[in-house]
C-alpha positions, -999 to 999 in steps of 0.1 A, spaced: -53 -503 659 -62 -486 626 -47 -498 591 -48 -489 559 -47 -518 529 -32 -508 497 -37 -528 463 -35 -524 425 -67 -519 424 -80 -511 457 -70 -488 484 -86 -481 517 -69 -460 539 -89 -449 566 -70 -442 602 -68 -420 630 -30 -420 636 -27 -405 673 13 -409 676 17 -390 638 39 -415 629 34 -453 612 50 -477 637 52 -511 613 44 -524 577 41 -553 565 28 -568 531 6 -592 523 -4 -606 484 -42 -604 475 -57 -637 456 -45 -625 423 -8 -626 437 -6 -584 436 8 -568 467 -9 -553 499 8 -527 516 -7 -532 552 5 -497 575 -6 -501 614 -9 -476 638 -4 -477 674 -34 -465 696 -56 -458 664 -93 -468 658 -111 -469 625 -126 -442 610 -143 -436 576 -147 -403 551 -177 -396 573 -152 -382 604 -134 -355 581 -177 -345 568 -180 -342 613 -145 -322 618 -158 -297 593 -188 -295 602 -179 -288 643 -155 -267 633 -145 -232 617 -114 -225 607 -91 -241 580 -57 -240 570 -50 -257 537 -19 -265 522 -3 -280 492 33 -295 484 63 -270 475 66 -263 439 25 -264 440 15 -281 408 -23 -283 393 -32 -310 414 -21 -296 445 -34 -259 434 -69 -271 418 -75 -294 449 -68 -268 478 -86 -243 457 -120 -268 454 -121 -275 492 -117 -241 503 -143 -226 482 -163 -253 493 -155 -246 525 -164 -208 524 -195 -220 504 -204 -234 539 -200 -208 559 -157 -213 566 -130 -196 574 -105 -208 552 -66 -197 538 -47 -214 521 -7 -217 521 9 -226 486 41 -216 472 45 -192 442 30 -210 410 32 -209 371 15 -183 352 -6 -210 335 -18 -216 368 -36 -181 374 -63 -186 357 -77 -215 383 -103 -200 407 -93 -192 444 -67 -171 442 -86 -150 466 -78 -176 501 -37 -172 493 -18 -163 525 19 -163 533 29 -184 562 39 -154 581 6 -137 579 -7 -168 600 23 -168 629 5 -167 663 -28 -174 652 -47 -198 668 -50 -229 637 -83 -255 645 -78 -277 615 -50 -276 588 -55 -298 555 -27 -311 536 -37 -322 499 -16 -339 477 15 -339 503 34 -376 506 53 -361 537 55 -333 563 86 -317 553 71 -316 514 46 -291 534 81 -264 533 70 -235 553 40 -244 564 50 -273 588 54 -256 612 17 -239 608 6 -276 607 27 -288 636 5 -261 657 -23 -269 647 -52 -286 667 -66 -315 643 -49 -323 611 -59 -341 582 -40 -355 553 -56 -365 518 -34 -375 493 -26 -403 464 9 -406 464 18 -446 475 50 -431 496 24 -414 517 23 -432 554 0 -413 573 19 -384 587 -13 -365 599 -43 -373 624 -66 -381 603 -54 -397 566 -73 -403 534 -50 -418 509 -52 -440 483 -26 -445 457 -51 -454 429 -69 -420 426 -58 -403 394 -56 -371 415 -59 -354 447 -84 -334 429 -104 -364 426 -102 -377 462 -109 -339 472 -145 -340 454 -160 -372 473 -154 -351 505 -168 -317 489 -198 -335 476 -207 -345 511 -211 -314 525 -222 -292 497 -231 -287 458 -213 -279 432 -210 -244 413 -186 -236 386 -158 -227 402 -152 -260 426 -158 -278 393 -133 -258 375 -109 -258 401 -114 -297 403 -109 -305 364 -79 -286 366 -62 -304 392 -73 -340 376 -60 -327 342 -28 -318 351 -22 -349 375 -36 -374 345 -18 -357 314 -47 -345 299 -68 -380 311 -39 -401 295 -18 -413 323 -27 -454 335 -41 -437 370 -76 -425 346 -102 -449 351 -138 -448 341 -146 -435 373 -124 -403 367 -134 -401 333 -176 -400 345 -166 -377 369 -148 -350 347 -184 -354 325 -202 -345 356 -178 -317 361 -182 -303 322 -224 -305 329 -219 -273 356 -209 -252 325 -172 -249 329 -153 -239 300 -134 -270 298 -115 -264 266 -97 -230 274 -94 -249 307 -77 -276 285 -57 -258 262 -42 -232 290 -31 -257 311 -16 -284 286 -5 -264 258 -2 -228 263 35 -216 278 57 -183 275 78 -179 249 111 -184 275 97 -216 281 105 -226 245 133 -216 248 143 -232 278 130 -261 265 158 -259 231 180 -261 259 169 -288 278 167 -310 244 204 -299 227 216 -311 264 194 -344 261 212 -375 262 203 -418 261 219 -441 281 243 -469 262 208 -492 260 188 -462 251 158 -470 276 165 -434 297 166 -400 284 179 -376 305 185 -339 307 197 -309 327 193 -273 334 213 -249 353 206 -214 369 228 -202 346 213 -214 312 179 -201 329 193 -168 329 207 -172 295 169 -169 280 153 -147 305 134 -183 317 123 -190 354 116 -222 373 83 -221 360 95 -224 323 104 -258 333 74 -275 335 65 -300 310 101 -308 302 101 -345 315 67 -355 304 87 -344 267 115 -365 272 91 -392 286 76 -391 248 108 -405 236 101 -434 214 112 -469 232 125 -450 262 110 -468 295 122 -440 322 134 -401 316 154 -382 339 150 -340 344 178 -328 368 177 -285 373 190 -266 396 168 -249 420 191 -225 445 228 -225 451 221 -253 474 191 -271 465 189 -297 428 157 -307 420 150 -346 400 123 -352 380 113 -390 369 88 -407 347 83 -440 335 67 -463 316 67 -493 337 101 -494 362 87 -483 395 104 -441 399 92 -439 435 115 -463 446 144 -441 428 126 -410 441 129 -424 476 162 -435 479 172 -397 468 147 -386 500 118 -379 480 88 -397 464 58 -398 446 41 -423 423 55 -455 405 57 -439 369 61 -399 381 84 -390 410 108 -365 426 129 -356 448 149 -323 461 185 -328 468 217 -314 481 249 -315 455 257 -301 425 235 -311 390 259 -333 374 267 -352 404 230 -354 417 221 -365 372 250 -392 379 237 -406 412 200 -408 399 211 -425 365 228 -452 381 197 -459 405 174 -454 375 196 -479 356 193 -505 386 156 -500 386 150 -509 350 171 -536 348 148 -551 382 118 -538 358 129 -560 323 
């Protein structure tokens, strides 16, 4: 039996889950009184990082895969491992969904497949990155569910091990940052894993402001800058640069912003039709709750937009009530002060369901 301990401030999740599925969890308090998530696995043995260095290296071909609605994390750290994976003589493609122009620019573009191109084909080892849950996978769960091995490696503290082989530990600042350890195993840097890299642990840490940066992620983007990147376009493209529609979309977001009665949450919406209204896309929308977030005394902000005809999307930060919890009781998850979740109803009513549980969860919070 495999577990995996999880702490404020350490995580060690190590485990060869051969059923796919957690069977029990239980927690446990460390000396200092914080929390340990304990997840066991039925018919499991430990394992270290060292097993995902021998699956690469006895096999040859890898399927990697990020979340839907691919962010820089999720981009920047499938991107790193699969050019470090062709660096070593791989067969690699990688599954993402359409991204944001700001995006483009990260290197790796070249490994993008649609699921479809890789129906039938024989799959020896898929990698999902940054992905709390199977379904978050979209399309390409059922490219992973055919596959022969399967490795997850992920931060997100919702995450219980869906995969064969899971790395996770909430504490990383990124994906991206979890991703290097394993690349530097195998192989050396060159510019364009380290690029690929800093973008995904820039996005995921705000520009290295969120509470996940640590010293370690800090030394690590230095190490990153000394292969010659050019870390400040990399910088300004990614955290400041944005279409015009995306200002604009943004107006809209902030004439429709409203406080709650105590005015600790700031929320907003956006509908498919007010998209339309300045020529914006679903892309335009990124950046929207971090602004919000920036309210002055506000503890948690609330993003609601409309995705399809049948599909709302939430968006939560915080700064200190715990959004995951929110985020799971809406079916989705992430991290204690960013989260999400995709859900079935209409904006408003989906806005009034997550402000009530955000209310509950601040008031537990205070």
């Amino acid at each position: 039996m495999a577990f995996a301990i999880v702490s404020g401030s350490l995580v060690v999740v190590f485990g060869k889950n051969t059923r796919k599925q957690p069977v029990a969890h239980h927690n446990a308090l460390n000396a200092d009184g914080t929390q340990i998530k304990l997840i066991h696995y039925m018919r499991s043995e430990c394992w270290k990082l060292n097993d995902i260095l021998q699956i690469i290296r006895e096999n040859n071909s890898f399927v990697l895969a990020g979340h839907v609605g691919p962010d820089g994390d999720a981009i920047g750290s499938c991107f790193a491992l699969a050019l470090a994976l062709e660096k070593a003589g791989k067969t690699v493609r990688v599954l993402l969904e359409p991204y944001a122009q700001k995006y483009q620019n990260i290197p790796g573009k070249h490994f993008l497949v649609s699921p479809a191109e890789n129906a039938g084909l024989e799959i020896e080892v898929f990698i999902a990155i940054d992905c709390a849950a199977p379904e978050r996978l979209g399309e390409a769960l059922a490219i992973f569910n055919r596959a022969e091995i399967t490795v997850c490696i992920d931060h997100h503290e919702t995450n219980d091990g869906f995969a064969s082989f899971n790395y996770i530990e909430p504490a990383a600042s990124s994906a991206s940052e979890m991703t290097l350890r394993v690349i530097e195993q195998f192989t050396d840097l060159n510019e364009d894993i380290a690029a690929a890299i800093y973008a995904g642990m820039l996005c995921d840490t705000g520009g290295f402001r969120y509470n996940a940066t640590s010293v370690s992620t800090l030394k690590t983007a230095a190490l990153l800058m000394e292969t010659g990147i050019p870390f400040t376009r990399i910088y300004n493209e990614l955290m400041h640069m944005h279409r015009f529609a995306a200002g604009k979309i943004l107006g809209v977001a902030l004439e429709n912003s409203k406080r709650t009665r105590s005015k600790k949450i700031v929320y907003t919406y956006i509908t498919r039709e007010m998209l339309k209204s300045v020529k914006a896309n679903l892309s335009d929308l990124d950046g929207i709750v971090e602004y919000l977030m920036g309210t002055r005394n506000a503890l948690a902000a609330i993003f609601v937009y409309e995705k399809s005809a049948a599909e709302v999307k939430v968006s939560l930060r915080s700064q200190g009530p715990n959004m995951a919890n929110v985020a799971a009781k809406l079916g989705g998850g992430g991290h204690a002060l960013a989260a999400g979740a995709s859900v079935s109803g209409t904006v408003i009513g989906v806005m009034k369901k997550t402000i009530a549980l955000v209310i509950k969860e601040v008031a537990a919070y205070e």
